[in-house]
N, C-alpha and C positions, 0 to 999 in steps of 0.2 A: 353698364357704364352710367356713372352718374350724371346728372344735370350739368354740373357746375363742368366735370371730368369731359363734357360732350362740347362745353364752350371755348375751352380750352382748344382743345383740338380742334375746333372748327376755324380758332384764330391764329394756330399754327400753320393750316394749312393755308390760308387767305395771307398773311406775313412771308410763305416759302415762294409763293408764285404771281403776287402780283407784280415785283420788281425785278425779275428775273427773265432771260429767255434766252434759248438754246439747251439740245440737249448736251452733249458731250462737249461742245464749245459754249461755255454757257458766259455772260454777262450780267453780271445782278451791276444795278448803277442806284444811285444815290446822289440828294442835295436838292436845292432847292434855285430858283432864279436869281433871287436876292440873296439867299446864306453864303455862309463864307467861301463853298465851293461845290464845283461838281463833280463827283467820280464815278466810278466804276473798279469791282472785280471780275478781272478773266479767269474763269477756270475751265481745265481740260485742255489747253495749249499744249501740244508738248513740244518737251523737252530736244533743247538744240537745233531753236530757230534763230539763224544771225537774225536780230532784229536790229532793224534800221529808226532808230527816232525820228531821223529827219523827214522819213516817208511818212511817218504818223503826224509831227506836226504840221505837213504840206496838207496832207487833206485836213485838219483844222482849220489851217491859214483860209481853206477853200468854203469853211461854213462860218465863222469868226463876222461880226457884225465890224459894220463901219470900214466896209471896203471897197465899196466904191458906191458912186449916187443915188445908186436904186435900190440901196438898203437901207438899215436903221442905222443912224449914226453912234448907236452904244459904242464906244471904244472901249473894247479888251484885246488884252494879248494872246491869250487863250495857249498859254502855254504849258503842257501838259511834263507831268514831276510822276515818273514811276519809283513806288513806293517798294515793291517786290516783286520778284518770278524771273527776274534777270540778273545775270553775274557773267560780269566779263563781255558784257555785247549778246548773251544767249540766252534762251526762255530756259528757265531751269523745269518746268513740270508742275510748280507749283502754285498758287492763285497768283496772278497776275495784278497787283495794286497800283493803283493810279489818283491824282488827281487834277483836275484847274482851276484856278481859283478865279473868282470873280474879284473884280476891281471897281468898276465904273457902275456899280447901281444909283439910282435918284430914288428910292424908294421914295422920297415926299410926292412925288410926283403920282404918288398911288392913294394918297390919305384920302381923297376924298371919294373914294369906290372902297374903303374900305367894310361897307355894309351893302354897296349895289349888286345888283346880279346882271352883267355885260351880257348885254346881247348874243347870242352863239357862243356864252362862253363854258368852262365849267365850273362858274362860281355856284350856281345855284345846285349843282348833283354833285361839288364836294361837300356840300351843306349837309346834303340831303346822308352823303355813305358817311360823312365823319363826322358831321354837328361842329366842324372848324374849318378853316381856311386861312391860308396866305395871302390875301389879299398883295401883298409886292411883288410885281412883275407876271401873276398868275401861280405863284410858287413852285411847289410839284408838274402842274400842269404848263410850266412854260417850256418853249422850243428851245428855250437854252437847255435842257436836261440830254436832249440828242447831243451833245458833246461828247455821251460816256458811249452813247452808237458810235460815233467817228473814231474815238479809240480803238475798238476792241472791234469794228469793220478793218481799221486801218492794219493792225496785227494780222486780222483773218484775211486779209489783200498778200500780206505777206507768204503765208502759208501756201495759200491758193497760188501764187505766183511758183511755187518749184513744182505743182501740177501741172501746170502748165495755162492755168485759166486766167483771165482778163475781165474785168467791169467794168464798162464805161456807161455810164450817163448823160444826159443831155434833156436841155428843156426845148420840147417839141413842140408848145404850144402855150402861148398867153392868152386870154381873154378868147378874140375872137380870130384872132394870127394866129395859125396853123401852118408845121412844117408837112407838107404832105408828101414829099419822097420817101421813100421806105429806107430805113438805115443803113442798106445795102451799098445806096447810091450816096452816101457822103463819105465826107473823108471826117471822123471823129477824132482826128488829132486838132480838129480847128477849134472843138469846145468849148476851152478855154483860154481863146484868143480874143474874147470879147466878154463885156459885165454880165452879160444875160444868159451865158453859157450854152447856146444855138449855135451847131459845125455852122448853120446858112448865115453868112455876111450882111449879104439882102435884107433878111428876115430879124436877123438880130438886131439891127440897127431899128426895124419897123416898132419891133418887141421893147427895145430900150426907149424911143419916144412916149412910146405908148404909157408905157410904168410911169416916166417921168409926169405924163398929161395926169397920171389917176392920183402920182404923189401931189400936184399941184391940188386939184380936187377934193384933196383930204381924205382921199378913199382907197378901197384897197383892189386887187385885180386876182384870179385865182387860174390854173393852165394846168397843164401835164408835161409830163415829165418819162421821159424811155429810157430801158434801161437794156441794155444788152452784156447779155455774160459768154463770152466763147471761151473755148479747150475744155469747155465742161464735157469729161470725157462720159462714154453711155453706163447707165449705171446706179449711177446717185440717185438716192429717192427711197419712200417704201411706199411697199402695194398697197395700204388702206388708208392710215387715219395720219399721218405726216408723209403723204405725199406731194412730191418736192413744191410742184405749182402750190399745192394748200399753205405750206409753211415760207411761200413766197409771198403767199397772198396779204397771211397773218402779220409779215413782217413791216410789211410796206402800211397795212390799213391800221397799224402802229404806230406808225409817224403822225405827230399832230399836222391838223388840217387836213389831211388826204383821205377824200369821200368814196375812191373808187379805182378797181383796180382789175386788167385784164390782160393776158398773156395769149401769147402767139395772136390767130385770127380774132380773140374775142367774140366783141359784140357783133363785128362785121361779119364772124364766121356765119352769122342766122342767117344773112343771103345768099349761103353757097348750097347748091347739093351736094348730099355725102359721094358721087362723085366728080365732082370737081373738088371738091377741099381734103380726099382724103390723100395723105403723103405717101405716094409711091415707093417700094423700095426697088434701090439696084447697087452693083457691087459694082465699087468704084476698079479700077485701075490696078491700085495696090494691093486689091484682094480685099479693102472698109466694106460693112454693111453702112448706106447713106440713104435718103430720100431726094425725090427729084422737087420736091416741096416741101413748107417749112411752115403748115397753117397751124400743126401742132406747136409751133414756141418750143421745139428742142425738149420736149415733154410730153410719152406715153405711158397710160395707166400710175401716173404718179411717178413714172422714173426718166430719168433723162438717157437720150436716146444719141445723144453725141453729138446732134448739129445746134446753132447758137441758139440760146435760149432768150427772148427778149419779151420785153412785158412793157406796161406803160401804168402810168398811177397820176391820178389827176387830185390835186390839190383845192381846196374851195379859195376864195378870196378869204384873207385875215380878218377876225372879226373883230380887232381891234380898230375903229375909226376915228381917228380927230376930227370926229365934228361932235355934235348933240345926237343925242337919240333918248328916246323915255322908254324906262323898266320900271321893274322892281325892287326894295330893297329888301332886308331880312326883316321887317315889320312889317312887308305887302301893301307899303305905299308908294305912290309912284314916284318918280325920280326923274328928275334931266341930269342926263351925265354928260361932260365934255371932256374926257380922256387927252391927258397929258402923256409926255413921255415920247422917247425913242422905239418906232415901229416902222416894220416892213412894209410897203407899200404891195409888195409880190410877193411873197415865199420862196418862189422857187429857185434863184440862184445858188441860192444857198442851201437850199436843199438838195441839190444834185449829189453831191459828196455824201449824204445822208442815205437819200434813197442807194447809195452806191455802200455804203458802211453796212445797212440790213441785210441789204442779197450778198454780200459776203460773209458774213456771219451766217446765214442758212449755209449756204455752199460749204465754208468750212465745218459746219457743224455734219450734215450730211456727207462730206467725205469721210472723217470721222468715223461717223455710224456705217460705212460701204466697208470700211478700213476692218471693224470690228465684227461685220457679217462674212466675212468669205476668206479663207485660207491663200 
């Protein structure tokens, strides 16, 4: 192979897989913060799922900026325009096209970072892989690009719903407010009965002063966020290199701003011995194989095991601040920057629906792959 012939191919395969993901359910998305819009193609849906729009623009509505106090006040409508794969109300089998457009940019509001490197951001390591940058709104790199996750989660909620499985999300923890009951003991229809998306009353009201004190402050606050999937029946998964936790892991430490990520006991499992933390089996009632504990997160050897799979993914604080801070620019002189513009003071409300769009997209994509292994 020649030189030139080896380049070539090297920048096939770097163009096939960075904007893409999922195997059999896959989403390749596209667009930028500021451009004229964001999309997404779904491929491998298939054919002859009633799909419901209105269920796809609900969970939108639920990441959509300028919805209530303790977000950015960007107003968009975020109203999502399928392009193809649907006839008549039904996925036809074919790529699934979409888009939103963007309405409400200030891109002026960006001109004067147009040569800085923000703090925690990725202006300076898209420099570095592309030798350009979008300097408006973060371009590629901004959280508005998760729009084409909320689609094509929101389709795969679909799917996953005639299996019988459920994703709810919830923000369990701001700053240094901690929900500390275990999922068990709430009732998670209350989620989204308040801004901050916490089932606890108590605690969400604590969580929403809080955001408000750090939005005052001009700063930003960063928490975690649980996710729970049940009716994931036993099964799903494979034994080595996308085993399900793995491709849970990938999904979520995906999402911009999210540093870290742990299912079932986690980090807490390290103070257990193997036996107290290991899950007992016994046969329920109806004749189920079940466990009488759940340290594994509904996940052995990579594959799900039938009981609720739940994980949690913690978010940093935004590293956008309205105040001053000194960097660098692309000449590596220093710089005071003071960042204009509409921003999050927390992440996470808004990322619930997110974090809730990726582990659906794995789920369906690994049913999928169960669907294609065994007769």
């Amino acid at each position: 192979m020649t030189d030139n012939a080896s380049s070539v191919c090297s920048i096939e395969i770097n163009f096939v897989h960075m904007n893409s993901f999922g195997n059999i359910f896959r989403l390749t998305s596209f667009g930028e913060s500021h451009g004229a819009a964001i999309g997404g193609v779904i491929d491998g849906c298939p054919a002859g799922l009633d799909l419901d729009i209105d269920l796809v623009q609900q969970d939108l509505d639920r990441r959509r900026p300028g919805q209530s106090k303790i977000t950015t006040q960007r107003k968009e409508g975020d109203k999502v325009e399928f392009l193809s794969g649907i006839f008549e109300g039904k996925t036809t089998g074919t790529p699934i096209g979409f888009i939103v457009r963007n309405q409400d940019q200030h891109s002026n509001d960006y001109d004067n970072l147009r040569k800085a490197f923000r703090p925690s951001h990725a202006d300076y390591t898209y420099i570095e892989k592309y030798g350009i940058r979008d300097h408006r709104g973060g371009g590629r790199s901004s959280a508005r690009e998760t729009i084409a996750r909320v689609v094509a989660g929101a389709v795969a909620k679909q799917l996953l719903a005639i299996q019988g499985v459920k994703i709810q999300a919830f923000v369990s923890q701001v700053g240094d407010l901690v929900l500390e009951k275990p999922y068990t003991e709430l009732d998670l229809s209350q989620t989204e009965s308040n801004i901050v998306r916490c089932p606890d009353h108590e605690l969400a009201e604590k969580m929403i002063d809080y955001i408000e004190e750090v939005k005052k402050d001009r700063d930003t606050v960063g928490g975690i966020i649980t996710c729970v999937a049940q009716g994931v029946p036993a099964g799903w998964g494979e034994p080595v290199f996308n085993k399900l936790h793995a491709d849970l892991g990938a999904a979520m430490l995906g999402i911009n701003a999210v540093k870290g990520f742990d299912y079932g006991s986690g980090f807490e499992g390290v103070k257990l011995r193997g036996s107290k933390h290991n899950d007992r089996f016994i046969k329920t009632e109806d004749g189920r194989i079940r466990t009488t504990t759940n340290y594994s997160g509904g996940i052995q050897g990579g594959i799900s095991n039938g009981d609720d799979i739940y994980f949690k993914v913690a978010f940093k604080p935004i590293a956008t601040l309205l105040k001053e801070q000194s960097t660098l620019d692309m000449d590596n002189e220093e710089v005071i920057i003071n960042p204009k513009g509409r921003h999050d003071p927390c992440v996470l409300p808004r990322a619930v629906p997110i974090v809730e769009a990726m582990a659906a997209i794995v789920f369906a994509d690994h049913f999928l792959l169960k669907r294609s292994n065994k007769l």
